[in-house]
N, C-alpha and C positions, 0 to 999 in steps of 0.2 A: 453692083460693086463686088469683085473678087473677095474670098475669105483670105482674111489674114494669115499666113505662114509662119511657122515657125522654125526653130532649129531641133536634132535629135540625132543621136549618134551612138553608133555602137562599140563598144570600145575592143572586143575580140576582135572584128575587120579593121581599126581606124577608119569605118566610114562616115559621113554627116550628110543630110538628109533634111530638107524641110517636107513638112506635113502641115496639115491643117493644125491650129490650133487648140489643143485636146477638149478647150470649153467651148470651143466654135465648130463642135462638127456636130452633122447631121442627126437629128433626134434627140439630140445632148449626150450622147453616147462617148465618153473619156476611151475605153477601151485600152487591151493591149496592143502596144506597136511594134509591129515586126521589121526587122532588118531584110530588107530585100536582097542580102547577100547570103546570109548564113541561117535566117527564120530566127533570132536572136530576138530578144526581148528590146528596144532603142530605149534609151534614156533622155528625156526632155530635159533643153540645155538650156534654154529660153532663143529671144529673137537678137541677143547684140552678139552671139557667138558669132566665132570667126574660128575654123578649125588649124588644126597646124598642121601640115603637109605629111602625106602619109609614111614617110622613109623616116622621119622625126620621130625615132624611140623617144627620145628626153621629153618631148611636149606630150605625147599621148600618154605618159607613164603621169606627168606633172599633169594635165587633165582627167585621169585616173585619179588622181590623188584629191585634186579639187572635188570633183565630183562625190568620191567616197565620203567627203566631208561633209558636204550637202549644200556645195557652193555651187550657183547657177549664173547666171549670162541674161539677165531680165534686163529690158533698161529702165532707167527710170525715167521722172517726167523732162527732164531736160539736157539727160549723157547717157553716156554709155552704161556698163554696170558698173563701172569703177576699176578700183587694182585689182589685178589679179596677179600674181606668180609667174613666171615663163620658164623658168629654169631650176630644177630639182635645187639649187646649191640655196635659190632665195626659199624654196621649201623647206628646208632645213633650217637655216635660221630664224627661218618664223616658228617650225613645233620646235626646235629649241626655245627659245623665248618664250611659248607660250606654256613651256614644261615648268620654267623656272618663276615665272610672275603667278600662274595659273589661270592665266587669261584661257577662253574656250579657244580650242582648236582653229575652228571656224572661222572666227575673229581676228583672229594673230594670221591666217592666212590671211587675209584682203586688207592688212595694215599695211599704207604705203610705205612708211619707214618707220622702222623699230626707232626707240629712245636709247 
């Protein structure tokens, strides 16, 4: 049976890249993962990502943003990862909101709709 793939992306090139698994490689060995374009460290996005087309400033900046949060693309047992953002402007009114309630960061990002 093939090892399971996942997603990882580097956000200097906008490239995406599946690799093994980090818990499913060889000797159990996590390591660091290089960008096959620039030698760049990849960041693991999980397996429900779906990148946004590379000429897409707005989506790599709003996936910039998610990620710096420490929001990832895992699925769960039966969807996807859930909401996420698409467009800096619903970015916005989530760290708004989430400046004025004091909701964490993180959280207010992957609210499907504010109250």
């Amino acid at each position: 049976m093939p090892r399971s793939k996942t997603s990882f992306v580097c956000l200097p090139c906008r490239a995406s890249c599946k690799q093994p698994h980090p818990a499913r490689t060889r000797n159990g060995e996590a390591g660091r993962r290089v960008c096959p374009r620039c030698a760049g460290t990849l960041i693991h996005v999980g397996s429900a990502f779906a990148p946004p087309p590379r000429r897409d400033t707005e989506g790599w900046r709003v996936l910039s943003l998610l990620l710096h949060a420490g929001i990832r693309f895992h699925k769960s047992c039966c969807a996807g990862p859930g909401y996420r953002p698409r467009t800096l402007r619903e970015v916005r009114e989530r760290m708004t909101y989430a400046r004025r309630t004091g909701e964490p960061i993180a959280r207010a990002l992957v609210r499907p709709e504010l109250p």
